[in-house]
PQR file of N, CA, C, O and H, with PARSE charges and radii, in Angstrom:
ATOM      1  N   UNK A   1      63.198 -11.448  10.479 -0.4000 1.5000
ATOM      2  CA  UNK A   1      63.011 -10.225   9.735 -0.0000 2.0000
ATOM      3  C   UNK A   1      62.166 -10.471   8.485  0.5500 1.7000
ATOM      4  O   UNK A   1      61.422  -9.731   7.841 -0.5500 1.4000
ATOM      5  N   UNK A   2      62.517 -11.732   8.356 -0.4000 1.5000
ATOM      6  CA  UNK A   2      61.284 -12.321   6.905 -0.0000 2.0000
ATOM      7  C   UNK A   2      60.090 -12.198   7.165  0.5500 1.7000
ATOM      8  O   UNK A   2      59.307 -12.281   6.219 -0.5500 1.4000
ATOM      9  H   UNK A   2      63.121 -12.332   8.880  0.4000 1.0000
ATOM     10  N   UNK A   3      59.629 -11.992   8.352 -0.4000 1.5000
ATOM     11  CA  UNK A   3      58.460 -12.475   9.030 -0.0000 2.0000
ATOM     12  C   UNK A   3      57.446 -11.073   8.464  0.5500 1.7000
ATOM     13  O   UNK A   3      56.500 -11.030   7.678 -0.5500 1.4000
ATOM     14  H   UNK A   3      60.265 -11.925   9.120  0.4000 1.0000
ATOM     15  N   UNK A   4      58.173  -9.973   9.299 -0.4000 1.5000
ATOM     16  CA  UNK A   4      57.737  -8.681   8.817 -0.0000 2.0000
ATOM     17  C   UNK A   4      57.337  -8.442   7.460  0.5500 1.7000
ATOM     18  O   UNK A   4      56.311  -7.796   7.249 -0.5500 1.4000
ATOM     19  H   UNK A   4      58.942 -10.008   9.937  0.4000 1.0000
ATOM     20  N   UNK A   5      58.281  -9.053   6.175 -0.4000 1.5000
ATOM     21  CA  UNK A   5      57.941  -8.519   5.268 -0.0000 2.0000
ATOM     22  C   UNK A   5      56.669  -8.746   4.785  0.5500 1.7000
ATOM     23  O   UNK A   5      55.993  -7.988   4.089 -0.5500 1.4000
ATOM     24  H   UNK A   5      59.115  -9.578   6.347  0.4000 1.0000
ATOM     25  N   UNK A   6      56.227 -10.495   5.450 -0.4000 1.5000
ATOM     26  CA  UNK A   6      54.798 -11.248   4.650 -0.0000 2.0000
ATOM     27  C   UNK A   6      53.633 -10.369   5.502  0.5500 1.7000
ATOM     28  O   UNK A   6      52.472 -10.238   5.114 -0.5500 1.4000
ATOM     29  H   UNK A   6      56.776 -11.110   6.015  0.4000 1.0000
ATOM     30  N   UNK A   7      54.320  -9.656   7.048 -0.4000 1.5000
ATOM     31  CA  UNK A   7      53.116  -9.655   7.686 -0.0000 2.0000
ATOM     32  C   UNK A   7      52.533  -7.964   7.659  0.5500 1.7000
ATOM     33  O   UNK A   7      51.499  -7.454   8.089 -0.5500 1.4000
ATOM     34  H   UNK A   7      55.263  -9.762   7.364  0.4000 1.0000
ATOM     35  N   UNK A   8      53.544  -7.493   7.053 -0.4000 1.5000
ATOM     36  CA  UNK A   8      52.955  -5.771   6.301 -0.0000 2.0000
ATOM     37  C   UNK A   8      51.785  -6.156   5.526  0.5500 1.7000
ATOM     38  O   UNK A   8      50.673  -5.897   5.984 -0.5500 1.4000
ATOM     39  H   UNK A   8      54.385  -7.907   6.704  0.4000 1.0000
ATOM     40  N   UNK A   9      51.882  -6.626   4.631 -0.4000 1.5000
ATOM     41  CA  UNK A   9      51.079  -6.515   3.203 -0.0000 2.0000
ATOM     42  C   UNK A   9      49.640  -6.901   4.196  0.5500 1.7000
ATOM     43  O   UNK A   9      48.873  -5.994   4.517 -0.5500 1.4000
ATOM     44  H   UNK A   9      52.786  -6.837   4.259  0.4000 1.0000
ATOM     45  N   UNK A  10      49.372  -8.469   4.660 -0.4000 1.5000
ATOM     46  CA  UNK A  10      48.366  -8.556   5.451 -0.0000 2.0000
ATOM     47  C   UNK A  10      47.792  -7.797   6.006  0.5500 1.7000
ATOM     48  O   UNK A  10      46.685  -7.392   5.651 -0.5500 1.4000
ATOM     49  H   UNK A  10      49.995  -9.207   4.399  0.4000 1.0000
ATOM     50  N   UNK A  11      48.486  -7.370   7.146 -0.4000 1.5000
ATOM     51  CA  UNK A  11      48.038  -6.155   7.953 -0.0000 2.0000
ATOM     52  C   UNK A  11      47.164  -5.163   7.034  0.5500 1.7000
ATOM     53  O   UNK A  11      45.969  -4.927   7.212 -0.5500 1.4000
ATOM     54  H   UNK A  11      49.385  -7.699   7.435  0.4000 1.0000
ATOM     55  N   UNK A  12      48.038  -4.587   5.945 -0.4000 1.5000
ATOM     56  CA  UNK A  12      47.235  -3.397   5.059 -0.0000 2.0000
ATOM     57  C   UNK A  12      45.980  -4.490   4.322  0.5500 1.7000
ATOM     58  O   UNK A  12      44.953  -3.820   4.216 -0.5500 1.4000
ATOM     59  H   UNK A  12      49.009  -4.779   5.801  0.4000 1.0000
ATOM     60  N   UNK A  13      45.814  -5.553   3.933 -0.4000 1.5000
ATOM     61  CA  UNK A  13      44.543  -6.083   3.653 -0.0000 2.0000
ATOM     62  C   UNK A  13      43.718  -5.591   3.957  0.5500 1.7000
ATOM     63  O   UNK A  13      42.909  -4.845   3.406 -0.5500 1.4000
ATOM     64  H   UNK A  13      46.648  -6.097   4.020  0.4000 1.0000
ATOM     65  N   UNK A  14      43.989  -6.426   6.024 -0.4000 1.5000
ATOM     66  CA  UNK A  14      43.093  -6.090   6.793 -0.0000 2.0000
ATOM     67  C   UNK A  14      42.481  -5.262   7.046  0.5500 1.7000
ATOM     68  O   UNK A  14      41.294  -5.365   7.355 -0.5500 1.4000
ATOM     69  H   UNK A  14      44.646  -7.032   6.472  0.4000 1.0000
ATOM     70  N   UNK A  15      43.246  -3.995   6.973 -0.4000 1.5000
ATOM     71  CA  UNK A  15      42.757  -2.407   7.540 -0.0000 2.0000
ATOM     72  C   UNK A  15      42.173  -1.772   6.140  0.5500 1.7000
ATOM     73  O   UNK A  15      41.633  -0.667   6.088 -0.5500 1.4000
ATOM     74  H   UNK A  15      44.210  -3.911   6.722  0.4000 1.0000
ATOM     75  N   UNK A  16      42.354  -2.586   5.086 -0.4000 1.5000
ATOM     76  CA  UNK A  16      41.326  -2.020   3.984 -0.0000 2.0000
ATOM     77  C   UNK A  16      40.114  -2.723   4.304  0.5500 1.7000
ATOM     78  O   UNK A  16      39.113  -2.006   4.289 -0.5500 1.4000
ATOM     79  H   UNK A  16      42.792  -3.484   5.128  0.4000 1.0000
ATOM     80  N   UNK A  17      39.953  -3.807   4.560 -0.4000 1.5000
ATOM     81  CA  UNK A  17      39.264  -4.784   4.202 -0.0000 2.0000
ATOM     82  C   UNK A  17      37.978  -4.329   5.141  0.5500 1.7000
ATOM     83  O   UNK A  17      36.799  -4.306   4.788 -0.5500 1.4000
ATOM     84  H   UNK A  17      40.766  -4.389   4.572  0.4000 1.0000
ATOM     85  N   UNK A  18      38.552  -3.955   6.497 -0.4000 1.5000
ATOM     86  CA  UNK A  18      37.821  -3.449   7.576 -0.0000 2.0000
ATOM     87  C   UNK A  18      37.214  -1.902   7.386  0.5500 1.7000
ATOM     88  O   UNK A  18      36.130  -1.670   7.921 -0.5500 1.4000
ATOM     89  H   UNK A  18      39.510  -3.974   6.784  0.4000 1.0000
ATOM     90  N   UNK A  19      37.988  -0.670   6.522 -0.4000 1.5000
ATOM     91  CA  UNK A  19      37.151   0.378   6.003 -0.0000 2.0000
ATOM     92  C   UNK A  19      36.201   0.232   4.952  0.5500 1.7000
ATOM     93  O   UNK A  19      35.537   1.153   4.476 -0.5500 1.4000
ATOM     94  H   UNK A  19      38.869  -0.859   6.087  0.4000 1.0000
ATOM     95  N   UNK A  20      36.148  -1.442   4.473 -0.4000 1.5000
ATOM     96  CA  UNK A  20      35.017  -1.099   3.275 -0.0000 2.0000
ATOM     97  C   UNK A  20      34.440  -1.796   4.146  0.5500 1.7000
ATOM     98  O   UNK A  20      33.321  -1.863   3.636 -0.5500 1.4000
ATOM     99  H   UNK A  20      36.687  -2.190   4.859  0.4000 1.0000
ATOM    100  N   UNK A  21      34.378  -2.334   5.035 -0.4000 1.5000
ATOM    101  CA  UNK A  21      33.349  -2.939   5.844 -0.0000 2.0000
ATOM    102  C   UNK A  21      32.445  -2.071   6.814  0.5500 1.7000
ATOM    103  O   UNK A  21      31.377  -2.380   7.342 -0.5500 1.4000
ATOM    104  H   UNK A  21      35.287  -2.279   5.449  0.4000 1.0000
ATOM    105  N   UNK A  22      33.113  -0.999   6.891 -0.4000 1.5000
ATOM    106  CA  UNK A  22      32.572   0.649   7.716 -0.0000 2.0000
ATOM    107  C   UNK A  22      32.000   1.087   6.719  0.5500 1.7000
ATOM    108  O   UNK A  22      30.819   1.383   6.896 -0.5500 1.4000
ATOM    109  H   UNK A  22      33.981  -0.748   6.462  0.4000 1.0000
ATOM    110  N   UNK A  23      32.320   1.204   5.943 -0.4000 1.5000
ATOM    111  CA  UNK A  23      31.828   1.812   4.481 -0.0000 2.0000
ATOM    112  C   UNK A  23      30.054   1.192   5.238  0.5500 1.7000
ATOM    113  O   UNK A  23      29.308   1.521   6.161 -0.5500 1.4000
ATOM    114  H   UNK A  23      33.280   0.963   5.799  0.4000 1.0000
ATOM    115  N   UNK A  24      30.096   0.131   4.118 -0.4000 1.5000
ATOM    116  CA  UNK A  24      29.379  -0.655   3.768 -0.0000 2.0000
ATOM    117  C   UNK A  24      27.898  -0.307   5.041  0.5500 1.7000
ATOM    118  O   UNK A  24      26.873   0.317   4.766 -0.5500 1.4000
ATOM    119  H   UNK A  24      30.702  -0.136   3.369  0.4000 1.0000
ATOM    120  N   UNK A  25      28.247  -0.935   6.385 -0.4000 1.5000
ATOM    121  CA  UNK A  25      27.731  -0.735   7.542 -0.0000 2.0000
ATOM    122  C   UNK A  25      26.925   0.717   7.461  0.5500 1.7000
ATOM    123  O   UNK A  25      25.712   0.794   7.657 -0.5500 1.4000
ATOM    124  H   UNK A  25      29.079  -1.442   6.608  0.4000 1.0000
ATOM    125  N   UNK A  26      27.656   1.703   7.187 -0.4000 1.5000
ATOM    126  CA  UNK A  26      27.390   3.241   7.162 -0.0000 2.0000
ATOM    127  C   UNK A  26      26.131   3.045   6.092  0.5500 1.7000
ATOM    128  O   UNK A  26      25.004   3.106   6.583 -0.5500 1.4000
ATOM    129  H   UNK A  26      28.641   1.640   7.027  0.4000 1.0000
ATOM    130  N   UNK A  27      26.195   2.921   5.324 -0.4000 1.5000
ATOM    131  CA  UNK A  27      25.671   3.065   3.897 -0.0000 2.0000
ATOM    132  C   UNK A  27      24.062   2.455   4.007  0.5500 1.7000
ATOM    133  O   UNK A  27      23.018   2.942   3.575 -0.5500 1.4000
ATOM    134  H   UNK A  27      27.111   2.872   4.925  0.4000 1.0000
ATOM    135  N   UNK A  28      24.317   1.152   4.790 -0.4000 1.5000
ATOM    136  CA  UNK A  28      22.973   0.710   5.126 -0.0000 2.0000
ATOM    137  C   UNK A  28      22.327   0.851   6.141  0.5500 1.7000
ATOM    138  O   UNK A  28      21.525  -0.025   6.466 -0.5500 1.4000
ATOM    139  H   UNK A  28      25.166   0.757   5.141  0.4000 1.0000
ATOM    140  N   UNK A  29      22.483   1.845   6.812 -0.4000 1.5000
ATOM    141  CA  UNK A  29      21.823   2.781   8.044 -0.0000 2.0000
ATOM    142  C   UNK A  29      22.362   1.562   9.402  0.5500 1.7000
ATOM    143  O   UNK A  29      21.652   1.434  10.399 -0.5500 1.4000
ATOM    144  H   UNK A  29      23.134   2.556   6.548  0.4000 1.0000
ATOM    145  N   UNK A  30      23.247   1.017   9.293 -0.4000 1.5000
ATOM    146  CA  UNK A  30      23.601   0.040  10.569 -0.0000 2.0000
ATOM    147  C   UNK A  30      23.589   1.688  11.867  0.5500 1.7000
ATOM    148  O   UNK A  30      22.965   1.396  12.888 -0.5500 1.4000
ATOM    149  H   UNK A  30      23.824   1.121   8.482  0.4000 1.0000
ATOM    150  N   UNK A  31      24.023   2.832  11.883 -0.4000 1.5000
ATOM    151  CA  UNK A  31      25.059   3.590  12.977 -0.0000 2.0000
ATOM    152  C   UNK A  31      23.591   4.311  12.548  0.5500 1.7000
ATOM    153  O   UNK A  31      23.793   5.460  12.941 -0.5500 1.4000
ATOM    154  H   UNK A  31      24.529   3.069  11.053  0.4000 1.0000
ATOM    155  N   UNK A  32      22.537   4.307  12.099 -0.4000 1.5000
ATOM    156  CA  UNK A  32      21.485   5.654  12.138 -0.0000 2.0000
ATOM    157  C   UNK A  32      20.509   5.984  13.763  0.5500 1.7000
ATOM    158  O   UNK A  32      20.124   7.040  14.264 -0.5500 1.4000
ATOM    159  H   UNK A  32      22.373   3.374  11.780  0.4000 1.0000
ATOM    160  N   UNK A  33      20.397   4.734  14.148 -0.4000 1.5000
ATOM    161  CA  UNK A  33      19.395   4.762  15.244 -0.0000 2.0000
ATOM    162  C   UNK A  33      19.767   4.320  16.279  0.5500 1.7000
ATOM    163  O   UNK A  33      19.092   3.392  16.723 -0.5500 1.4000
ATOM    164  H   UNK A  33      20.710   3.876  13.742  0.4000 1.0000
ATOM    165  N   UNK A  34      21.019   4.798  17.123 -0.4000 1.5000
ATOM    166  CA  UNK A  34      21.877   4.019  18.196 -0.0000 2.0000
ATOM    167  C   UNK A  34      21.037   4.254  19.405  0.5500 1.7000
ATOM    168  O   UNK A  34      21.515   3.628  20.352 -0.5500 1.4000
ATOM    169  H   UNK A  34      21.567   5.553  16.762  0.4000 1.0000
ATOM    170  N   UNK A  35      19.822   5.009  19.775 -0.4000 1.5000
ATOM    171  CA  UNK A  35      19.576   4.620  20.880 -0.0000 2.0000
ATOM    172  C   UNK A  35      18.059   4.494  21.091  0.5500 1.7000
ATOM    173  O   UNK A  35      17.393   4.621  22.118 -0.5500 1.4000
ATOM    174  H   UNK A  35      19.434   5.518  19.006  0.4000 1.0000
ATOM    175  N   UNK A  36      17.608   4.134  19.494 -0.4000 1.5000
ATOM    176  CA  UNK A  36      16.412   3.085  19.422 -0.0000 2.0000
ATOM    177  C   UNK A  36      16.396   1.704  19.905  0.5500 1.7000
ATOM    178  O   UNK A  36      15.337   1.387  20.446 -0.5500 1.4000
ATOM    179  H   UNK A  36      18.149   4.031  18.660  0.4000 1.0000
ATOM    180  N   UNK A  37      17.253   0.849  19.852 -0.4000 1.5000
ATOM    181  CA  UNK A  37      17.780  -0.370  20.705 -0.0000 2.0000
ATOM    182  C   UNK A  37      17.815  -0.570  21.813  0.5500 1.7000
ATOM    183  O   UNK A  37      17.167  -1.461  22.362 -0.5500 1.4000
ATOM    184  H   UNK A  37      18.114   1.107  19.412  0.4000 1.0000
ATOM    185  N   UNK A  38      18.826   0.471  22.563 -0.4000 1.5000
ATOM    186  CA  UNK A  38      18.210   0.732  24.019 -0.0000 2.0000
ATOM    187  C   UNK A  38      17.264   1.296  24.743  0.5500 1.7000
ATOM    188  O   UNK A  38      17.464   1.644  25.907 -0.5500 1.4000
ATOM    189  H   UNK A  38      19.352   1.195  22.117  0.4000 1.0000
ATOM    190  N   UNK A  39      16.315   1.421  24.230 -0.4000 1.5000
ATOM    191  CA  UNK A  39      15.317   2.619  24.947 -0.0000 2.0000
ATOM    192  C   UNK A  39      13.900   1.368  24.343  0.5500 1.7000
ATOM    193  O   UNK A  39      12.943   1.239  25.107 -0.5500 1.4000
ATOM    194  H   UNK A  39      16.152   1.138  23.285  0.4000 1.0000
ATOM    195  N   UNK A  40      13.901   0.772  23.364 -0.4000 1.5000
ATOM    196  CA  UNK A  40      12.942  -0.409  22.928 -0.0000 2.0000
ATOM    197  C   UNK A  40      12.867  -1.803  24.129  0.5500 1.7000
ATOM    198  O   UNK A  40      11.986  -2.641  24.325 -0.5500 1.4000
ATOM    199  H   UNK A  40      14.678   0.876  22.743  0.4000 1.0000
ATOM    200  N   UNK A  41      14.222  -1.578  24.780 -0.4000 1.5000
ATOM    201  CA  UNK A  41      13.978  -3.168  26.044 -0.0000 2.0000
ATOM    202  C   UNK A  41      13.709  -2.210  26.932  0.5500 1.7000
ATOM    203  O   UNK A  41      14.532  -2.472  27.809 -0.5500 1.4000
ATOM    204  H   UNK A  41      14.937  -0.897  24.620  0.4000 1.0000
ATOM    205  N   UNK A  42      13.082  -1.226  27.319 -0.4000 1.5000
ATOM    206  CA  UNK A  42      12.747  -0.508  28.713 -0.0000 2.0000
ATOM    207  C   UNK A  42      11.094  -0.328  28.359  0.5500 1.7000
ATOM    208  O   UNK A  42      10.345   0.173  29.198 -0.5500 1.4000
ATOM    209  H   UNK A  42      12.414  -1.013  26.607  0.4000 1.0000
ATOM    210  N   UNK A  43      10.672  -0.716  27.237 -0.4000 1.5000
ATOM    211  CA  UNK A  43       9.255  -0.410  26.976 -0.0000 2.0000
ATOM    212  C   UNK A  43       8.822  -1.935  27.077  0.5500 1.7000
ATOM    213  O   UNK A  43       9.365  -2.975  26.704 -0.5500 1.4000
ATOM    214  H   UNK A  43      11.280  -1.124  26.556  0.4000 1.0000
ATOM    215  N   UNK A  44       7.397  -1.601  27.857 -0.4000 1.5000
ATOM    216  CA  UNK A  44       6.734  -2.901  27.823 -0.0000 2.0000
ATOM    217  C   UNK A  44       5.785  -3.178  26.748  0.5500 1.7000
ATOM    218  O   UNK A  44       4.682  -2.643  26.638 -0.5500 1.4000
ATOM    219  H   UNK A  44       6.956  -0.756  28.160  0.4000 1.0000
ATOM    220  N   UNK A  45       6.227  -3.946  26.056 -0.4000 1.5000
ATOM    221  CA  UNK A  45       5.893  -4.847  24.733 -0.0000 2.0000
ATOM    222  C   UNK A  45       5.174  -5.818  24.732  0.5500 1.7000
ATOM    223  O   UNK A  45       4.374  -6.199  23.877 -0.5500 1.4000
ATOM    224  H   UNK A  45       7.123  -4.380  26.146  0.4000 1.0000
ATOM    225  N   UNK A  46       5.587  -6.456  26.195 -0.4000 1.5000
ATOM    226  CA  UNK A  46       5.264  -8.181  25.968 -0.0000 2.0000
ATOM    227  C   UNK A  46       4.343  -8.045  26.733  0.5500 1.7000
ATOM    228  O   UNK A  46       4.635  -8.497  27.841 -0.5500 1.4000
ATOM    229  H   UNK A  46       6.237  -6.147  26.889  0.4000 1.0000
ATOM    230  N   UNK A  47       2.872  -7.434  26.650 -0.4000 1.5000
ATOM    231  CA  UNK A  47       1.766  -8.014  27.433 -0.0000 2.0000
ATOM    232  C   UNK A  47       1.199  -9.098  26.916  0.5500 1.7000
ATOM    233  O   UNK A  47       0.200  -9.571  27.456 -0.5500 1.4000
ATOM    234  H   UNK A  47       2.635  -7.068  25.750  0.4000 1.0000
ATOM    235  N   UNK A  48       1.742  -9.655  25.802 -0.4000 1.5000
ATOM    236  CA  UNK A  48       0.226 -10.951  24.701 -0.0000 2.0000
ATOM    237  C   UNK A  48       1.451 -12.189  26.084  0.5500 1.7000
ATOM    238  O   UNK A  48       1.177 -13.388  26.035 -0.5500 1.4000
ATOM    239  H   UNK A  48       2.554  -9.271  25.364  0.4000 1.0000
ATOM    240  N   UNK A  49       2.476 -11.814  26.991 -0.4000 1.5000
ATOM    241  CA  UNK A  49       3.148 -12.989  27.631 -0.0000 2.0000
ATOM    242  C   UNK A  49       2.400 -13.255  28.551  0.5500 1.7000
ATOM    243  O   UNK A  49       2.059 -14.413  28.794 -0.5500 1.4000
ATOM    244  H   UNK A  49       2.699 -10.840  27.031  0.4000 1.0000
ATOM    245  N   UNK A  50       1.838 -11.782  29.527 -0.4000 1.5000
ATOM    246  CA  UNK A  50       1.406 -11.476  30.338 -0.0000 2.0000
ATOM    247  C   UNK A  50       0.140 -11.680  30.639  0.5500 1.7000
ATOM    248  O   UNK A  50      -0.586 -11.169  29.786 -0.5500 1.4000
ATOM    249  H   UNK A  50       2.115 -10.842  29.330  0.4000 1.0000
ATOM    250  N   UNK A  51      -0.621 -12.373  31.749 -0.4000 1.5000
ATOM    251  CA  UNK A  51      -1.732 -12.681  32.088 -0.0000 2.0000
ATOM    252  C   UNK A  51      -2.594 -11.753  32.173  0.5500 1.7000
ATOM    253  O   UNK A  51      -2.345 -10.789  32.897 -0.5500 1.4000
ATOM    254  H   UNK A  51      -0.031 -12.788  32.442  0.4000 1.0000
ATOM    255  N   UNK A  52      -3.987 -11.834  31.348 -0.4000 1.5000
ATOM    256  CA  UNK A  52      -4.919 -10.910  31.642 -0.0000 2.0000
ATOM    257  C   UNK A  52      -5.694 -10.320  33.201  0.5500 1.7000
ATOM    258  O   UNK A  52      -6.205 -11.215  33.876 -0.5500 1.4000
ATOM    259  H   UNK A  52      -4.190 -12.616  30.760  0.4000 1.0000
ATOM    260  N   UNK A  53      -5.775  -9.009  33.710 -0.4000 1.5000
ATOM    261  CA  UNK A  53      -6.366  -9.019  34.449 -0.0000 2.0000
ATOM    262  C   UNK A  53      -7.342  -9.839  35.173  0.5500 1.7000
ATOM    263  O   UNK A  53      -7.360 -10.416  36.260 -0.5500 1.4000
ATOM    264  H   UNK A  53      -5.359  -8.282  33.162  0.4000 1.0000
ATOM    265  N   UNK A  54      -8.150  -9.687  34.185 -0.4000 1.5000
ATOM    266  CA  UNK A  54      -9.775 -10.161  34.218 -0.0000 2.0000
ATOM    267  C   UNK A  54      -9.568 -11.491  34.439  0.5500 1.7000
ATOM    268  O   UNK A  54     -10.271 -12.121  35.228 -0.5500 1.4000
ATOM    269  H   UNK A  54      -8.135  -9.218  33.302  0.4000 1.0000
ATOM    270  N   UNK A  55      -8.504 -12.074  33.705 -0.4000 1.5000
ATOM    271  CA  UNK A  55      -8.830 -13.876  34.523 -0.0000 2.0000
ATOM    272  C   UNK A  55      -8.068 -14.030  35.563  0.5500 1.7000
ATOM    273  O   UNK A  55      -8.557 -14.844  36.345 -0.5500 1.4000
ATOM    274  H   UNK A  55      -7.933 -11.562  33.064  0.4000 1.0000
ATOM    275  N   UNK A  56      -6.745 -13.447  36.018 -0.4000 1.5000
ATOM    276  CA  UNK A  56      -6.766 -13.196  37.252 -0.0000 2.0000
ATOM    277  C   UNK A  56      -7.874 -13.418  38.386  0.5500 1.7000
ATOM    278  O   UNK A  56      -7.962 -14.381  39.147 -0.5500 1.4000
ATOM    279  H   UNK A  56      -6.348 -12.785  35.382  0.4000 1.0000
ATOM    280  N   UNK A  57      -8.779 -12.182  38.303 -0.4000 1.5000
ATOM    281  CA  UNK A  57      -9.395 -11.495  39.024 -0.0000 2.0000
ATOM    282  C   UNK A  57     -10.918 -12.903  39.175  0.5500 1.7000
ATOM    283  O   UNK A  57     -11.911 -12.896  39.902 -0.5500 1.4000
ATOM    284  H   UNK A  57      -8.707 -11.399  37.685  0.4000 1.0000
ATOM    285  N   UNK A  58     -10.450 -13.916  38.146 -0.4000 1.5000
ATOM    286  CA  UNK A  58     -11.331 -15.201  37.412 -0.0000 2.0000
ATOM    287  C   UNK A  58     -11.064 -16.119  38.730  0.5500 1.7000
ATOM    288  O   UNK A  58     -11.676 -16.467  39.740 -0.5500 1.4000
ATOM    289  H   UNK A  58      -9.643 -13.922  37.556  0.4000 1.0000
ATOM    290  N   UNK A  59      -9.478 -16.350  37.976 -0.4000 1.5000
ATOM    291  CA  UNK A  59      -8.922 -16.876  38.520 -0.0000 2.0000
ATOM    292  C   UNK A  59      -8.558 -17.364  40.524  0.5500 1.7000
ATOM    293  O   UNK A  59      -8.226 -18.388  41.120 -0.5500 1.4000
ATOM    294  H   UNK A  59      -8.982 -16.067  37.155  0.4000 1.0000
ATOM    295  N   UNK A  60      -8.840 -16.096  40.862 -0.4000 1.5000
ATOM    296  CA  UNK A  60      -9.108 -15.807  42.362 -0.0000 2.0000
ATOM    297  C   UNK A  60     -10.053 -16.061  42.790  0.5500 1.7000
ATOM    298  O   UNK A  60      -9.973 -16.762  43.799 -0.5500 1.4000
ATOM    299  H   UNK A  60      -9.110 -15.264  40.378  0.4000 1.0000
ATOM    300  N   UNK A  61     -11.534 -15.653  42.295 -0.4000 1.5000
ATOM    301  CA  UNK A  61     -12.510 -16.028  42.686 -0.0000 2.0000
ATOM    302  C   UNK A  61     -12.753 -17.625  43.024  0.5500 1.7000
ATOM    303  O   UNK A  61     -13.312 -18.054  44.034 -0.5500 1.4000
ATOM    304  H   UNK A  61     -11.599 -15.084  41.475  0.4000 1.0000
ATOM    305  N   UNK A  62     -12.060 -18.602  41.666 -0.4000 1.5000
ATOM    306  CA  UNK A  62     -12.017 -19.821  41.518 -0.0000 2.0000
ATOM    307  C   UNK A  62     -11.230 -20.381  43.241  0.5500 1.7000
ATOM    308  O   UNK A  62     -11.326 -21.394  43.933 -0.5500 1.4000
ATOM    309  H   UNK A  62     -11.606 -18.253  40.847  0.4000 1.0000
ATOM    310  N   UNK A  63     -10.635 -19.346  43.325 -0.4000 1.5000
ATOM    311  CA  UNK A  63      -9.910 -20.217  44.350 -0.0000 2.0000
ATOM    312  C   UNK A  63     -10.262 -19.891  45.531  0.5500 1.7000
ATOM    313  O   UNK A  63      -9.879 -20.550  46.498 -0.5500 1.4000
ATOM    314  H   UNK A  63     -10.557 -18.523  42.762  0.4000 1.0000
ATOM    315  N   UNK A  64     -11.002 -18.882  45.648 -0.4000 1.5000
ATOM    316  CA  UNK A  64     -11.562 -18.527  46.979 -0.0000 2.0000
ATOM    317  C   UNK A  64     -12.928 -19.416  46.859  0.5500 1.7000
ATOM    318  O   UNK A  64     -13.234 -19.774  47.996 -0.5500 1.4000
ATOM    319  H   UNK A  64     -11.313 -18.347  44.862  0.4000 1.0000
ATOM    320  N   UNK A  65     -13.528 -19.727  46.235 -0.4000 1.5000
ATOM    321  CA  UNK A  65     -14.794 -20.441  46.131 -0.0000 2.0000
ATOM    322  C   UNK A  65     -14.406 -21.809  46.573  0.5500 1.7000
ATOM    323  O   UNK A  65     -15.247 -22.706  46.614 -0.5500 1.4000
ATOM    324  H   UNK A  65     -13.279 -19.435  45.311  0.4000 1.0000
TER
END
């Protein structure tokens, strides 16, 4: 029953500790743009990864020759 008494006060720490942490989050636009994140990995971005046509098209010739 001792146990309870140390483990109230904690508990309420926590659950403050965790609304100024919502706070906080809120405040610096973390929750403003929730489905800019997902909709940014469905766009293709990474062509500088991606091989140019043209040397492809280089590239083939090289190997058909």
């Amino acid at each position: 029953m001792n146990v309870i008494y140390s483990l109230i006060p904690g508990m309420m720490f926590f659950g403050v500790l965790l609304v100024v942490v919502l706070i906080i989050a809120v405040k610096k636009g973390q929750y403003e743009d929730m489905e800019g994140s997902g909709n940014r990995i469905l766009l293709d971005d990474d062509e500088d990864m991606m091989p140019h046509p043209t040397s492809r098209q280089g590239a083939g010739k090289k190997a058909t020759d």
